[in-house]
C-alpha positions in Angstrom: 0.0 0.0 0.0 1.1 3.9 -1.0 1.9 6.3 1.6 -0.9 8.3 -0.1 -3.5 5.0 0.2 -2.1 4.6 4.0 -3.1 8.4 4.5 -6.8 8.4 3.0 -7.4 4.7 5.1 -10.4 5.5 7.2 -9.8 3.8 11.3 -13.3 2.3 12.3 -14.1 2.6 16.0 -11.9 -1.0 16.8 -8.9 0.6 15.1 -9.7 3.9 16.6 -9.5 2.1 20.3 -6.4 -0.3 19.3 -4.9 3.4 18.1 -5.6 4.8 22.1 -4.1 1.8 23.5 -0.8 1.9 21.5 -0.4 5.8 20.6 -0.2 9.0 22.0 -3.1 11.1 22.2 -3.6 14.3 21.0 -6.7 16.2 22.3 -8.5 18.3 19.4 -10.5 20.7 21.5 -10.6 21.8 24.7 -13.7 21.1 26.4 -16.8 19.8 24.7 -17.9 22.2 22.4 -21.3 22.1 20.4 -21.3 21.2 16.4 -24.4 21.0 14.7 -26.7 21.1 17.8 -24.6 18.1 18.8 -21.7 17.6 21.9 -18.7 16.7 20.7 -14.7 15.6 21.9 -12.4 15.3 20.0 -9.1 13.6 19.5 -6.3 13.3 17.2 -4.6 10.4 17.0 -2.0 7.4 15.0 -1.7 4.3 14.0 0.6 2.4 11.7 1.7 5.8 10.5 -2.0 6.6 9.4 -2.9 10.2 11.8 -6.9 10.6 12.0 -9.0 13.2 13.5 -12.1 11.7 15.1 -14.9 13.3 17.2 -16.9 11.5 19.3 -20.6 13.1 19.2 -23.5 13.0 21.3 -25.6 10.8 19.6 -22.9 8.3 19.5 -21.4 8.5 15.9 -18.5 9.2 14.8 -17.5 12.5 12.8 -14.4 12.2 11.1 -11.9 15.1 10.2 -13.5 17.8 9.0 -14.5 19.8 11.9 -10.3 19.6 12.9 -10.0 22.9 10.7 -12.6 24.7 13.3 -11.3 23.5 16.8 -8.2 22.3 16.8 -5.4 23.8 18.3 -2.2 22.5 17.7 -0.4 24.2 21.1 -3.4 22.4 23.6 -1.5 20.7 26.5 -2.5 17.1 27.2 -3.6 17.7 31.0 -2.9 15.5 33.9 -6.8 15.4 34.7 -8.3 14.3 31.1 -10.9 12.0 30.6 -8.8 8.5 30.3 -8.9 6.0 27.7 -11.0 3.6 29.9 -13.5 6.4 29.7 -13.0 7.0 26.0 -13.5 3.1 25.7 -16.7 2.9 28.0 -18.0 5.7 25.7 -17.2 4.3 22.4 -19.0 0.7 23.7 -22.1 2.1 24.4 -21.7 1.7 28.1 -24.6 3.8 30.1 -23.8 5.9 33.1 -26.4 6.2 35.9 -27.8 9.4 36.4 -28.6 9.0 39.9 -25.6 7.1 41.1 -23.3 9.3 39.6 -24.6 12.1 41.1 -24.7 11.0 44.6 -21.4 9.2 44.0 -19.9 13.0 43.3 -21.6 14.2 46.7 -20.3 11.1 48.6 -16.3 11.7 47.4 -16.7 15.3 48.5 -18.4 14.6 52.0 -15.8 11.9 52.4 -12.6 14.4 52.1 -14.3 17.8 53.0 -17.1 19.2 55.3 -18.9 22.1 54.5 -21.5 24.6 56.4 -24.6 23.6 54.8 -26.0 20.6 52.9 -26.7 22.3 49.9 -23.2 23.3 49.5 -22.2 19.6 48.8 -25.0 20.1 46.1 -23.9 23.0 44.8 -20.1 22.0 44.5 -21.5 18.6 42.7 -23.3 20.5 40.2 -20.4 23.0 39.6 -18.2 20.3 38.8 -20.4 17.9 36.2 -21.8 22.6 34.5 -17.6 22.7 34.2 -17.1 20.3 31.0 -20.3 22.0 28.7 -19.7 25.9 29.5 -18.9 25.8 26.1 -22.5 24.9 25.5 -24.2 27.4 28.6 -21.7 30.4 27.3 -21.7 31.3 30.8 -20.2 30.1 33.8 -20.9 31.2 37.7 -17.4 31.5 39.5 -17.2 29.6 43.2 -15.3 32.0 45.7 -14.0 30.0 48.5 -13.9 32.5 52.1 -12.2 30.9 55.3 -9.6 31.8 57.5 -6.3 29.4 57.3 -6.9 25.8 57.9 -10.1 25.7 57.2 -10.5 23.5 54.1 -10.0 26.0 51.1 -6.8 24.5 49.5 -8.5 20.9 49.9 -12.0 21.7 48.3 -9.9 23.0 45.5 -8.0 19.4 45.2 -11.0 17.8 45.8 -12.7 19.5 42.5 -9.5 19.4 40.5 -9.4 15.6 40.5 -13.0 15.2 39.7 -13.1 17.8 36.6 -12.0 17.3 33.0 -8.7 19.9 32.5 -8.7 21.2 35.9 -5.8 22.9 37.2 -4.8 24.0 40.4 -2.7 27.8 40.4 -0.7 29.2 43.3 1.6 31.7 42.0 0.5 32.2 38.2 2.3 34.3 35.9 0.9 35.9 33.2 2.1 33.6 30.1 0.5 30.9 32.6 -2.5 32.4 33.3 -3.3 33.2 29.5 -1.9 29.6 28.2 -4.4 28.3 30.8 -7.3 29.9 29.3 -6.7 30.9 25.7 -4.7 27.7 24.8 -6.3 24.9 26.8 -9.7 26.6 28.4 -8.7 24.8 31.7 -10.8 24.6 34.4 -8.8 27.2 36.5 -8.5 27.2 40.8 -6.6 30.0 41.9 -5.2 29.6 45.4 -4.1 32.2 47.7 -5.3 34.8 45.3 -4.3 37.7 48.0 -0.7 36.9 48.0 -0.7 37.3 44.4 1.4 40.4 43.3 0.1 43.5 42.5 0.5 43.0 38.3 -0.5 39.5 38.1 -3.4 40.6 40.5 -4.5 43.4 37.4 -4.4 40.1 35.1 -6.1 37.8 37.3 -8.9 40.6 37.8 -9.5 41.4 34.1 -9.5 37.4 33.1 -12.1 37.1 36.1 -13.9 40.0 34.9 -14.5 39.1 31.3 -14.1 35.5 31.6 -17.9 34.0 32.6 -18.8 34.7 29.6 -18.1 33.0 26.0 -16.3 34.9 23.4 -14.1 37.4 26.1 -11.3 38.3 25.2 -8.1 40.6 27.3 -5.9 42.6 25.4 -2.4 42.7 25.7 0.6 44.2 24.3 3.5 41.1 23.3 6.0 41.0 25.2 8.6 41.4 23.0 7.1 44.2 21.0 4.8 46.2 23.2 3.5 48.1 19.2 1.7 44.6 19.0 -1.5 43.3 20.8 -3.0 40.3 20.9 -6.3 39.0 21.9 -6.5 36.2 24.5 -9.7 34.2 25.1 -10.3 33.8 28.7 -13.8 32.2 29.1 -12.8 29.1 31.6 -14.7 28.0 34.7 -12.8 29.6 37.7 -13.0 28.8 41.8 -11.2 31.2 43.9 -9.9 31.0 47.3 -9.0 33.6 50.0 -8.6 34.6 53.8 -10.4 38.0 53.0 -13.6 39.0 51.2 -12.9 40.2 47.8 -14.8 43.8 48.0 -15.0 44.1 44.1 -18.6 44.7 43.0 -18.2 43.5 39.7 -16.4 39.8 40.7 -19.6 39.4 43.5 -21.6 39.6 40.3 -20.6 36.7 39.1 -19.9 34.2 41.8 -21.5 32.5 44.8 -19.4 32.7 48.0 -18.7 29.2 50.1 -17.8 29.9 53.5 -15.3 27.0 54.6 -14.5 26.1 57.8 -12.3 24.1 60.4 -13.3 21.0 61.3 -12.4 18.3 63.9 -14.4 15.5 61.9 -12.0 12.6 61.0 -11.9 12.4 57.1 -9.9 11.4 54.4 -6.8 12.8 53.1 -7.0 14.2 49.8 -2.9 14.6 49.8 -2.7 10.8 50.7 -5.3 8.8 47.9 -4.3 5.5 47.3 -4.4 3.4 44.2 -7.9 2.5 44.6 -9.1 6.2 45.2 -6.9 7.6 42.7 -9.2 5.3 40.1 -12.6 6.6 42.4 -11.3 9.5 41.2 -10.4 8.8 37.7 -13.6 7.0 37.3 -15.9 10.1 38.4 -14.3 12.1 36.2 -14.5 10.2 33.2 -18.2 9.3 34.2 -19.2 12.7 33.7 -18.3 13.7 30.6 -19.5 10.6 29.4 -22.9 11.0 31.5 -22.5 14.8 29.4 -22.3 13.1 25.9 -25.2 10.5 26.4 -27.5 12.6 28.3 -26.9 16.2 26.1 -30.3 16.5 24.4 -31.9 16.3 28.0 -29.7 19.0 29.2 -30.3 21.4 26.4 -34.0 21.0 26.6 -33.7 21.1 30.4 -31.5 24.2 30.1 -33.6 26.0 26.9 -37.2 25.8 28.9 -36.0 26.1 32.5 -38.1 29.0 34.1 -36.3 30.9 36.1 -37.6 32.5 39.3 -38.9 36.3 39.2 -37.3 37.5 42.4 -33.8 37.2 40.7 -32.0 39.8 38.8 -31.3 39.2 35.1 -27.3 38.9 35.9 -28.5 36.2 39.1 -30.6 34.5 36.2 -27.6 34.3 34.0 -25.1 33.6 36.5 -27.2 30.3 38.3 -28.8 29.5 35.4 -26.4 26.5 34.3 -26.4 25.1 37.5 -30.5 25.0 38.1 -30.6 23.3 34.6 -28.5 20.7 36.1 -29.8 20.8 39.6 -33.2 20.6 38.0 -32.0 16.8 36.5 -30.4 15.9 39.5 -33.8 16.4 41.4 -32.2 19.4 43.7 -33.7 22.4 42.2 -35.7 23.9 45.1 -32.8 23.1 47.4 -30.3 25.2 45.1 -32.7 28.1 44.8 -33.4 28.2 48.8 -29.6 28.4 49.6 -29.3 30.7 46.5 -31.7 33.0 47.4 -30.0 33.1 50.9 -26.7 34.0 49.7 -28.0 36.7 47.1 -30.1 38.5 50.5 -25.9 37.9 52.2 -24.3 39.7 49.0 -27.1 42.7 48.7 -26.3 43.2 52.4 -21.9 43.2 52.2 -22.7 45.3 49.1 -25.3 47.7 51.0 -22.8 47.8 53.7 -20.0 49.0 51.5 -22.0 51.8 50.1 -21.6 55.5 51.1 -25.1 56.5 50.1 -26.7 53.9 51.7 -24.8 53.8 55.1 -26.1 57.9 55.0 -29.8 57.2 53.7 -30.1 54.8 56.0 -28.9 56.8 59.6 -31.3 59.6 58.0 -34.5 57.4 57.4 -34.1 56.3 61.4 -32.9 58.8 62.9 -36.1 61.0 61.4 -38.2 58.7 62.7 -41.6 59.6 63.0 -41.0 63.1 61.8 -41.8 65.0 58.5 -38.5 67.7 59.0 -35.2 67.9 60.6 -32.5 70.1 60.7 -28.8 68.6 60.7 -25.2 69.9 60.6 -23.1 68.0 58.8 -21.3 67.6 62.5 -24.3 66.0 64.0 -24.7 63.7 61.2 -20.8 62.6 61.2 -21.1 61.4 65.1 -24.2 59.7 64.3 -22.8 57.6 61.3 -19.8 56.9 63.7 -22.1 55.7 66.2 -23.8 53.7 63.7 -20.7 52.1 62.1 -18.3 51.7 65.1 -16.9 48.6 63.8 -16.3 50.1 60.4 -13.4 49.6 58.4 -12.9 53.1 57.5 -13.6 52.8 54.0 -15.4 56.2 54.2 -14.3 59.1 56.2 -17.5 60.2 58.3 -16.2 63.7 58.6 -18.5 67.0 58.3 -16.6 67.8 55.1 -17.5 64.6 53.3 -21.1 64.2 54.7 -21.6 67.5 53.5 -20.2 67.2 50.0 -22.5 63.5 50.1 -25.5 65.4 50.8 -25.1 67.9 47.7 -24.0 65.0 46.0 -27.8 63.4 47.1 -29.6 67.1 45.9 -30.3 68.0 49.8 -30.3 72.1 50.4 -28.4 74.0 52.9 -29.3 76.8 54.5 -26.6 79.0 57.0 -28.2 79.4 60.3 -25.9 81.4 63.2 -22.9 80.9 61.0 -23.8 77.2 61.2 -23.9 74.8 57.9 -27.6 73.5 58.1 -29.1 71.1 56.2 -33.5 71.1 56.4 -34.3 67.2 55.6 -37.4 66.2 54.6 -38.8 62.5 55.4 -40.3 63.0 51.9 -36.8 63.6 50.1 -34.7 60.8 52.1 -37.7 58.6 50.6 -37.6 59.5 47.3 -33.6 58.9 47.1 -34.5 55.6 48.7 -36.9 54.6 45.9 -34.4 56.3 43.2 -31.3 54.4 44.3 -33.4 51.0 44.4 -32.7 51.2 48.4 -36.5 50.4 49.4 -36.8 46.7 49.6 -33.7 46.7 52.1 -35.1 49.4 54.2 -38.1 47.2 55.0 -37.3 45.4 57.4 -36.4 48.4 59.0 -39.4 49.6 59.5 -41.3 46.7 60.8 
């Protein structure tokens, strides 16, 4: 036979799992990607010479080479944490996962090496980790920030989820050809550790990859470094979980995550830095399991995820940013469970956000303080000792001084009036309620008043 016969010889699926057994892989995309309203995976691979692209679909079938012009990247890093050739086989004979034993098989692994607050964060954890494979499909992705003081399980969540999801990788001290290789190269699944310690520049990077990056088709621009004239466009859509010691007071990253609280615990569990050769396979096995549960069970998800009705009382970035996961949590049975603790941590984030905002903290001491009363006249003075009264704890982010309480309540449209040489401000019940209602402050004051 010619070289040229040898290259147009087609593998059939035997000679395509006799090629994984005795050659090198190559991995054509990075995640499963959608083609032709179908989920696909593909590989690259040789044998006898012969070097075939072959995607394995979601209805089962084969589609051979000519999607390799569209997704594949010839710089993509075979990862450590890929779905094996056991899984590849299992796929390619047919062999169907269980939807409910996989699932509670996830939550089981995780219990077994971590413990969390709540129940519904072993849920939500599980369900993070099968949405991370197909974000190529949801175009969006909600981030998982990780909040704990040291030794309290941060570090080991992280492990836990890297070994359990397709291209995950674990990132202490990134640098910025890392970081961007990580997402624009092989759209890894991306944990960054200790992301306070981080310095100041690869901080910038790490914010504007987190920033643009839960969404599909973002993109950072940066100049090369070897010819700062030039800039190039990297793609940084990748799931992301985050872990720190201290809250991350950013408005826009609260946006787009849900916050885990970890904590210490005294309960005897497994050691996730110690697996043996039996666990490693657990391991191994869950992983593959899931990407394989995502290829035979697509057309449910995308139905599920198309017609899922999402609740009113969220905002439309809330409905975007959960949205993947209530698709899933919706298969998995867990769906009112999700949205319970959801709605829970939304009412925590509205609050750390409230509480971090000048005009709210002022609004707020104004709207009590009045009282029962239609009109009161305050110095900026008075109002700066009340606010410190209020907020003795704070962290001085503001400076409750007369001088910025007075430039705050021009800044709100309240009058002055000099009275005895005195700065005097005449406020009206009326007007702190109609900046309540403007700034979208109401429903928080509620409670207030009962």
């Amino acid at each position: 036979m010619t070289n040229k016969e040898d290259k147009n010889k087609r593998l059939s699926p035997e000679e395509f799992i006799d090629g994984l057994l005795k050659e090198e892989t190559k991995y054509l995309n990075k995640n499963c990607d959608i083609y032709d309203g179908k989920l696909f995976f593909g590989f690259k691979i040789k044998l006898n010479g012969i070097e075939e692209d072959i995607f394995l679909l979601s209805n089962g079938k084969f589609k051979r080479g000519d999607l390799a012009v569209t997704f594949y990247n010839p710089e993509i890093d075979v990862q450590q944490y890929q779905i094996s050739r056991d899984g590849i086989f299992k796929f390619v004979r047919k062999e169907k996962i269980d939807t409910a034993k996989l699932y509670k098989d996830i939550i089981n692994i995780i219990k077994d090496y971590q413990e969390l607050r709540e129940e519904a964060e072993y849920h939500l954890v599980a369900l993070w980790i099968i949405h991370a494979p197909i974000i190529n499909f949801f175009c969006v992705t909600p981030y998982i920030h990780l909040l704990g003081g040291e030794n309290s399980g941060k570090t080991n969540l992280m492990l836990i989820c890297v070994r359990l999801t397709n291209k995950g990788e674990l990132i202490t001290s990134p640098t910025r050809a890392t970081l961007f290789r990580s997402t624009h190269t092989n759209q890894n699944v991306l944990y960054l550790d200790e992301f306070e310690n981080y310095d100041m520049q690869i901080r910038r990077d790490v914010l504007d990859v987190i920033n643009s990056g839960y969404r599909k088709g973002a993109i950072v621009k940066r100049a090369a470094a070897n010819n700062y004239e030039q800039i190039k466009s990297y793609n940084v859509f990748s799931a992301k979980m985050m872990a720190s010691v201290n809250q991350l007071n950013i408005k826009t990253l609260k946006s787009r995550m849900i916050e885990i609280n970890t904590i210490r615990t005294n309960k005897l569990l497994k050691d996730i830095d110690e697996l043996t050769e039996e666990e490693e396979k657990r391991f191994n096995k869950l992983r593959d399991d899931v990407l394989i549960w995502h290829l035979q069970n697509f057309e449910s998800v995308k139905t599920t995820y198309k017609s899922l009705e999402i609740p009113e009382w969220l905002t439309a970035r809330d409905k975007q940013i959960i949205k993947p996961i209530l698709a899933l949590a919706k298969i998995f049975g867990v769906e009112q469970l999700i949205l319970d603790y959801y709605k829970n941590k939304i009412e925590e984030k509205h609050d750390e956000l409230l509480e971090g905002d000048w005009d709210y903290k002022l609004l707020k001491y104004l709207y009590v303080d009045l009282g029962e009363r239609e009109l009161k006249s305050y110095t900026p003075s008075e109002i700066a000792v009340g606010l410190n009264k209020a907020y003795p704890t704070s962290e001085k982010q503001f400076e409750f001084t007369p001088k910025s309480i007075g430039r705050r309540l021009r800044r709100l449209n309240f009058k002055m009036s000099r009275s005895t040489g005195s700065r005097v401000y005449g406020i009206t019940k009326k007007k702190v309620l109609e900046m309540i209602d403007r700034l979208g402050y109401k429903k928080y004051l509620a409670q207030t008043d009962k």
